[in-house]
C-alpha positions in Angstrom: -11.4 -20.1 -2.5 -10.6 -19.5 1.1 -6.9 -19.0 0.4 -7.4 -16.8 -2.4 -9.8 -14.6 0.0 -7.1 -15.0 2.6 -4.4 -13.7 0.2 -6.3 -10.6 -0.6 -4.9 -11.1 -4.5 -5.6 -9.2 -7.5 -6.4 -10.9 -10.3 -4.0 -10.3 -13.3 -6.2 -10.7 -16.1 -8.1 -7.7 -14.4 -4.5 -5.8 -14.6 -4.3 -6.7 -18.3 -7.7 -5.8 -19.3 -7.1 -2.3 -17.5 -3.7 -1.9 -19.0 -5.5 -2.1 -22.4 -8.2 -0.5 -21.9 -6.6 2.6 -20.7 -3.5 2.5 -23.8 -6.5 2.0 -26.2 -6.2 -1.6 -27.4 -4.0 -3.8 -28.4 -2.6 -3.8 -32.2 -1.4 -7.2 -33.5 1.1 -5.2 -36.0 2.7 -4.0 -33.3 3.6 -6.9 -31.2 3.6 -9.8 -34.1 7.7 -9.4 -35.1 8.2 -11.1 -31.3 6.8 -14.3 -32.6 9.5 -14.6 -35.3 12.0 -13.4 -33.6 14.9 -15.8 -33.2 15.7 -15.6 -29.7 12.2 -15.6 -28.4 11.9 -18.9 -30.9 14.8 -20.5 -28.9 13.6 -19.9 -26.1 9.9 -21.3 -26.5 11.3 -24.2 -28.8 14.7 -25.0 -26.5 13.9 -26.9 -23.3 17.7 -25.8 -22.4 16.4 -22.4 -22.8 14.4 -21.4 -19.1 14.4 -17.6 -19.3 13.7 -14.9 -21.3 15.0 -11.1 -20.1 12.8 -8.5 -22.5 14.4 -5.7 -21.6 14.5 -1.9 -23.1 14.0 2.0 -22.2 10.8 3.7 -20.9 7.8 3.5 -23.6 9.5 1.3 -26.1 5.9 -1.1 -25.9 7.7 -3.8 -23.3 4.1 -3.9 -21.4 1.9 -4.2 -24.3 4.6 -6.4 -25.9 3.9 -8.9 -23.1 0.2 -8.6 -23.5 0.9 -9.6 -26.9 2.5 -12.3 -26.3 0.2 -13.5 -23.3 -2.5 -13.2 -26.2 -0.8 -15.8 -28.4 0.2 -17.9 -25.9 -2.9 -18.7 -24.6 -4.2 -19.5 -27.8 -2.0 -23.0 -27.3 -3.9 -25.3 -25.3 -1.0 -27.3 -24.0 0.3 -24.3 -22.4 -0.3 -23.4 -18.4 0.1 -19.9 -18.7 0.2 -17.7 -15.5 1.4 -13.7 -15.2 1.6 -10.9 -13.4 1.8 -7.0 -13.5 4.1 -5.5 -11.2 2.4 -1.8 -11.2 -0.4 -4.0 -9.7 -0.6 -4.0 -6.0 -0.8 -7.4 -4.8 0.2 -10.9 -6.5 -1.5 -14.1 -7.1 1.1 -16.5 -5.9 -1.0 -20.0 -5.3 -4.6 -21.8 -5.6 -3.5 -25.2 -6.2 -5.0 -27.9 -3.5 -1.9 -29.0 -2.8 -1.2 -26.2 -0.7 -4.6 -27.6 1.9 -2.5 -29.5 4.0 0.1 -26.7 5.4 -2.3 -24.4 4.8 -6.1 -26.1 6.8 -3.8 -25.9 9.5 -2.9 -22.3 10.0 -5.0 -20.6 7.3 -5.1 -16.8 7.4 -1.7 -16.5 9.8 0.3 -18.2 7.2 0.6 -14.7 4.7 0.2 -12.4 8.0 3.6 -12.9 9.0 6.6 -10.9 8.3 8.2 -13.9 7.3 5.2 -14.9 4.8 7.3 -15.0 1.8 8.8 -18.4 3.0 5.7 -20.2 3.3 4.4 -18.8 -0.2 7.4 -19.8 -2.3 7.5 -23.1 -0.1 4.3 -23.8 -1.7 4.8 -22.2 -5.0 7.8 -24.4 -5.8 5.8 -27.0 -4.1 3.6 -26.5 -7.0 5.9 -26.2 -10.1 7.4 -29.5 -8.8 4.8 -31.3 -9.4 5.7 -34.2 -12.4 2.3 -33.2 -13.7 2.4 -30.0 -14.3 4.2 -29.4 -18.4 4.7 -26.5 -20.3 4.2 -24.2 -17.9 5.0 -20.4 -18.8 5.4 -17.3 -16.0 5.5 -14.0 -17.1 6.4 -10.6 -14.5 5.9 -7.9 -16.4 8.2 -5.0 -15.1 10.5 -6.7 -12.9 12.3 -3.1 -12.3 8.9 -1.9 -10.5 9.2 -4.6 -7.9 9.7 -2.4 -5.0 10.1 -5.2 -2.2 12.0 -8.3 -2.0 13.2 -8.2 -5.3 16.3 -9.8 -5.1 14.2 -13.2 -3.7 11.8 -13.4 -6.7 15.2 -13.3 -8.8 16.8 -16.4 -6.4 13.4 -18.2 -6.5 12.9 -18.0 -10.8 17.0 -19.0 -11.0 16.3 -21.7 -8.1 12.5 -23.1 -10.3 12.7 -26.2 -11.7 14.1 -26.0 -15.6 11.1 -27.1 -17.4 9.6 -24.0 -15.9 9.7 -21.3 -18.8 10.1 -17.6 -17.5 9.7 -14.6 -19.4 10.4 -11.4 -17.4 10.7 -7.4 -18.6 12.4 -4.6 -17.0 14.2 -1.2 -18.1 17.7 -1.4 -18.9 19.3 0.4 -16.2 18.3 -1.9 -13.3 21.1 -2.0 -11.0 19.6 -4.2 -8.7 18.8 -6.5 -11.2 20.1 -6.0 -14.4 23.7 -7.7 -13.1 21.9 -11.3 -11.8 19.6 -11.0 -15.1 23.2 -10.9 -17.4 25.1 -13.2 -15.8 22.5 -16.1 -15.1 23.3 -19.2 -16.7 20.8 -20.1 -19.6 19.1 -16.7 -20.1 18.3 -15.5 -23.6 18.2 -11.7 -23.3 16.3 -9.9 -25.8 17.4 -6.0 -25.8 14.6 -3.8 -27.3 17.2 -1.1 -28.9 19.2 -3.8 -30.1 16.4 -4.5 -33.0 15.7 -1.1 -33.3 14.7 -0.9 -37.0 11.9 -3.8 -35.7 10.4 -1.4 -33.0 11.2 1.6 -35.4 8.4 -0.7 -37.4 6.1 -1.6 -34.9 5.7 1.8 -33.8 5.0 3.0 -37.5 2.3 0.2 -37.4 1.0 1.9 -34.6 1.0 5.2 -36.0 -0.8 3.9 -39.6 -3.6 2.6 -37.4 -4.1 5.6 -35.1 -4.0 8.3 -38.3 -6.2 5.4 -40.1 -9.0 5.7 -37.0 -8.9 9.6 -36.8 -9.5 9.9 -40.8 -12.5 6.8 -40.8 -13.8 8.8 -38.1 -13.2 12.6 -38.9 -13.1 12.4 -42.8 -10.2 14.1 -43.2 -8.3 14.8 -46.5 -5.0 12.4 -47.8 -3.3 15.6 -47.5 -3.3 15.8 -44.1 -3.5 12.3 -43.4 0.2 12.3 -45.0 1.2 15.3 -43.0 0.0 14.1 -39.4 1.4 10.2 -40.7 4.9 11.8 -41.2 5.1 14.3 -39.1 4.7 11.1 -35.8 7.2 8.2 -37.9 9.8 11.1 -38.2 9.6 12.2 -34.5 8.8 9.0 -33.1 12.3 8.0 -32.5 10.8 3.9 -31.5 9.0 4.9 -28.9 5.0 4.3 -28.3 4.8 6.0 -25.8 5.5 9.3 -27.1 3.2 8.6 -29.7 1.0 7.8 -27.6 1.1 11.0 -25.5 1.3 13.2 -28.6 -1.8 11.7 -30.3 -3.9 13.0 -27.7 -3.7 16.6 -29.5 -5.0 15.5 -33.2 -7.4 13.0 -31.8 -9.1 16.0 -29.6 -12.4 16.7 -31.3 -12.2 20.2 -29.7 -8.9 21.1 -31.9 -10.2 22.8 -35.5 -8.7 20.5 -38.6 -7.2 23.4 -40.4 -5.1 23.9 -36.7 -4.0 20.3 -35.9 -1.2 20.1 -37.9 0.3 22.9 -36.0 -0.5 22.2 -32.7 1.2 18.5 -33.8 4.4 20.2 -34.5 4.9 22.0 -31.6 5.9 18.6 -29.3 8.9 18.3 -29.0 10.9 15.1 -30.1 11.6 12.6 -26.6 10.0 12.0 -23.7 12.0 14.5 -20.7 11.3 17.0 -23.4 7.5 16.1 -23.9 7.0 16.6 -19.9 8.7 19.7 -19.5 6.1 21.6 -22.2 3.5 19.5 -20.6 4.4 21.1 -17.4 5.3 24.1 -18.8 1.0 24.0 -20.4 -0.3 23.5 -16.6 1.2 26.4 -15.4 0.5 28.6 -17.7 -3.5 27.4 -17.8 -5.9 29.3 -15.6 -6.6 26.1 -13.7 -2.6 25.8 -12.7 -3.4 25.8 -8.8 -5.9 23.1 -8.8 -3.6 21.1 -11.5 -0.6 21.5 -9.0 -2.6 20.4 -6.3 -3.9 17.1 -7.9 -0.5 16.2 -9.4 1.0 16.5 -5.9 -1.6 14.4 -4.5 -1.5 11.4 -7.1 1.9 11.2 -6.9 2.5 10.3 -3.6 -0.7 8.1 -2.9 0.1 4.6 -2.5 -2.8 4.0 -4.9 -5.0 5.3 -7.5 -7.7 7.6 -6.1 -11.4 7.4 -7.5 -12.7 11.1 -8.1 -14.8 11.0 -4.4 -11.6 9.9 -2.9 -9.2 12.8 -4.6 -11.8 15.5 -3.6 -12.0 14.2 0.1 -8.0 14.3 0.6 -7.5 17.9 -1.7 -9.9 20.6 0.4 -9.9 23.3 -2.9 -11.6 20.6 -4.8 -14.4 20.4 -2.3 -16.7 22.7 -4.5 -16.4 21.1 -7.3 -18.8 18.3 -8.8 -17.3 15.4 -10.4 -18.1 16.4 -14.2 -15.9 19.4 -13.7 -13.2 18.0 -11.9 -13.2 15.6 -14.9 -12.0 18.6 -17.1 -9.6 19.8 -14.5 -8.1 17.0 -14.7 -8.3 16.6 -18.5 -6.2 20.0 -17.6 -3.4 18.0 -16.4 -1.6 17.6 -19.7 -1.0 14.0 -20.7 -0.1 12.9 -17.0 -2.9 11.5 -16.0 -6.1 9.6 -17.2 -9.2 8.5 -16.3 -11.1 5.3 -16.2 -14.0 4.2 -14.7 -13.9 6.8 -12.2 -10.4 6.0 -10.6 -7.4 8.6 -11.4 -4.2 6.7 -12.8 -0.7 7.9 -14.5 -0.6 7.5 -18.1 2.5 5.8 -17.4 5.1 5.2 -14.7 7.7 7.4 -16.2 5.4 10.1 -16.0 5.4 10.0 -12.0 9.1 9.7 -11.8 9.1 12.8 -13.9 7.0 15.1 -11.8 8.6 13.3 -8.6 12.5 13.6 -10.2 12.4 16.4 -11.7 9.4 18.8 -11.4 8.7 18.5 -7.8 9.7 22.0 -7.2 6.7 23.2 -9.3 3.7 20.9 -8.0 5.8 20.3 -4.4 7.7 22.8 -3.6 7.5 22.5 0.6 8.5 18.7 -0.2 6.8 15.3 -0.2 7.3 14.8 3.2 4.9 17.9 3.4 2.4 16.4 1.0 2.3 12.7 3.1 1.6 15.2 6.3 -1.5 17.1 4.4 -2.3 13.9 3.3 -2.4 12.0 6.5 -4.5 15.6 7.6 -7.2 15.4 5.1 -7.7 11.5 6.1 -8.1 12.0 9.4 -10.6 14.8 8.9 -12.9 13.0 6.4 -12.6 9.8 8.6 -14.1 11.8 11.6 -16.4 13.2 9.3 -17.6 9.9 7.7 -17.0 7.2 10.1 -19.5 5.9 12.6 -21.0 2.6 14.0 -22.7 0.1 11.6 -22.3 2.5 8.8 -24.1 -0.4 6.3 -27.1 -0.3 8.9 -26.5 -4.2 9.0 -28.1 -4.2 12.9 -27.0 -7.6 13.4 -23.2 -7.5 14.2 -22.9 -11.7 13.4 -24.2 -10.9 9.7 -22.3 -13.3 7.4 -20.1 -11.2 5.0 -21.5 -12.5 2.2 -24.7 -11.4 2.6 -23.5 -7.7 3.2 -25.0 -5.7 0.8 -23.2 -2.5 0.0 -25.9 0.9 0.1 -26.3 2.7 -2.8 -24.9 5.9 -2.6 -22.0 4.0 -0.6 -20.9 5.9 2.4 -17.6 4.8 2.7 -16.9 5.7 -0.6 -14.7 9.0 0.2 -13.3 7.6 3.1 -11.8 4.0 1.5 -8.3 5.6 0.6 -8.1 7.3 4.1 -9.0 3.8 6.0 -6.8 2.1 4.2 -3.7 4.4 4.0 -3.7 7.2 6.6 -0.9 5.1 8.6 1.4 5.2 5.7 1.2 9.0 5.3 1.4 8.9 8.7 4.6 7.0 8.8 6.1 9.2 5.3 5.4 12.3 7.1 
């Protein structure tokens, strides 16, 4: 437990649960084909067979195909199942007790250093050598998103013992990877658009079950059941994530029946498309300022803001309460969404959108501008926050596990600005 704490790790079935909870669910009829798929088969059934490469473009499911397929994995006893999210922020990498005799020695130090990825993998592979340790499967989700050292997570899964079954995802324009991933030895590589009439099914699973919820739920004629069911398979073009996006409009109790067909019809087909009229909605909407401002600020935070935090570091938001920045933000298109309190994207591609190619609009003095107000606002609500023993613990020798955090919690607007005013700092 002391290296975990020492590791400062974030636990991936946490990542899973809030990857699920924020796409709504996970559907069985859209991940099941995997599972009698031929190549993913080989792979599980080949011991010659290492690593599987699922790879495929933006929203085509490769996330919640992974879920899946952590799902029915784990339903096999014999397997040793570990994974890992790459939009999380840090990675679980060891808590075996093998690692207590390098690590009793230097403790803490070990993952300070700049050269801490040596000792980790020294221990990791440490680990996955072990004679007892069988059928054994690791899973990184969204290789691509791997921002740092991505290149040595590639030589250490090439360089793991062979009866150590990978499965990794990515897009499939990965220059930095996408080269290694195709021309490693004993890879099976499963190409999403490749089996396009598959993911052309799974989405129109998808679809059946959403239009099946909204009629349960709203009562609504076959007539329009048909239409709405129709309208998405048509338009779809295999890709979840636009349904995904779109179905926010018919499932919005505020929209009148005899209207929602309508308002369906006007997205457009794809996903650049899709973003543009999103964007094009903001600005058009009385609360485009305010919209601008928080899509300028999410986008370059290094990560997700709770509603305290993103009125602390934005100074127009200051006057609002938190129920109606809730609807501001429900304002922001599709981009964004909310979940226990902390702001997120709806998905990555959304952030490279407003980043790539409507920065203009929400950024228009630059993000090097937006890390400098940024690092501004954090200083300011530090020096307004921050003071000694701010928990009112008295004794400074207090043991940190019997810290009890106050209720309101003071630090509460101030957390992102402790953490990360340095980095905008630095960006700026």
């Amino acid at each position: 437990m002391r290296c975990l704490k020492h590791l400062y790790v974030t636990d991936p079935r946490d990542d899973k649960q809030r990857i699920l909870e924020t796409k709504g669910g996970l559907l069985k009829g859209s991940y099941c084909w995997i599972l009698k798929n031929d190549r993913f088969q080989r792979f599980r059934d080949d011991p010659q067979s290492p690593l599987l490469w699922i790879k495929g473009d933006l929203g085509k499911g490769k996330t919640m195909l992974l879920c899946g397929i952590i799902d029915e994995l784990e339903k096999e006893s014999a397997k040793r199942l570990s994974y890992f999210f790459c939009q999380a922020t840090e990675a679980q990498l060891s808590s075996a007790t093998g690692v207590r005799a390098k690590y009793d020695t230097q403790e803490e130090k070990l993952f300070e250093s700049i050269n801490a990825w040596v000792p980790l993998t020294d221990i990791f592979m440490d680990m996955l050598n072990d004679p007892a340790l069988e059928d054994v499967v690791l899973i990184v989700d969204a290789l691509d998103e791997c921002k740092t050292k991505h290149s040595e997570l590639l030589d250490f899964i090439f360089k793991s013992p062979s009866h150590i079954k990978w499965i990794v995802s990515s897009r499939n324009h990965c220059p930095d990877i996408g080269p290694r991933l195709r021309n490693a030895t004993h890879t099976a590589k499963l190409c999403l658009e490749d089996i396009g009439s598959t993911i052309c099914e799974a989405v129109d699973a998808y679809i059946r079950h959403k239009v099946d919820q909204l009629i349960c739920e709203e009562n609504y004629d076959d007539k329009l059941r048909y239409a709405v069911q129709h309208y998405l398979m048509s338009h779809a073009n295999g890709t979840f994530l636009w349904v995904a996006l779109v179905w926010k409009e018919p499932a919005d109790p505020r929209v009148p029946r005899q209207h929602m067909l309508t308002k369906l019809t006007s997205f457009p087909a794809g996903l650049d498309q899709l973003y543009e009229r999103m964007m094009e909605h903001i600005i058009n909407s009385d609360d485009a300022g305010l919209c601008k401002q928080i899509l300028a600020t999410v986008s370059v935070v290094y990560s997700p803001v709770t509603l305290k935090e993103l009125i602390s570091l934005v100074e127009s938001l200051e006057e609002f309460d938190q129920d109606e920045l809730k609807e501001i933000i429900g304002s922001c298109g599709s981009f964004l969404t909310l979940r226990k309190g902390v702001i997120y994207f709806v998905h990555q591609s959304a952030k490279e959108y407003l980043l790539d190619k409507a920065s203009n609009q929400i950024v228009p003095s630059g993000t090097t501008d937006q890390h400098h107000t940024i690092f501004s606002r954090s200083l300011l609500v530090m020096s307004r926050s921050l003071r000694r023993d701010m928990y009112n613990l008295n004794h400074p020798g207090i043991s940190i596990d019997d810290v009890r955090q106050p209720d309101p919690n003071p630090l509460a607007s101030a957390r992102y600005s402790c953490f990360y005013w340095v980095d905008h700092l630095s960006a700026a």
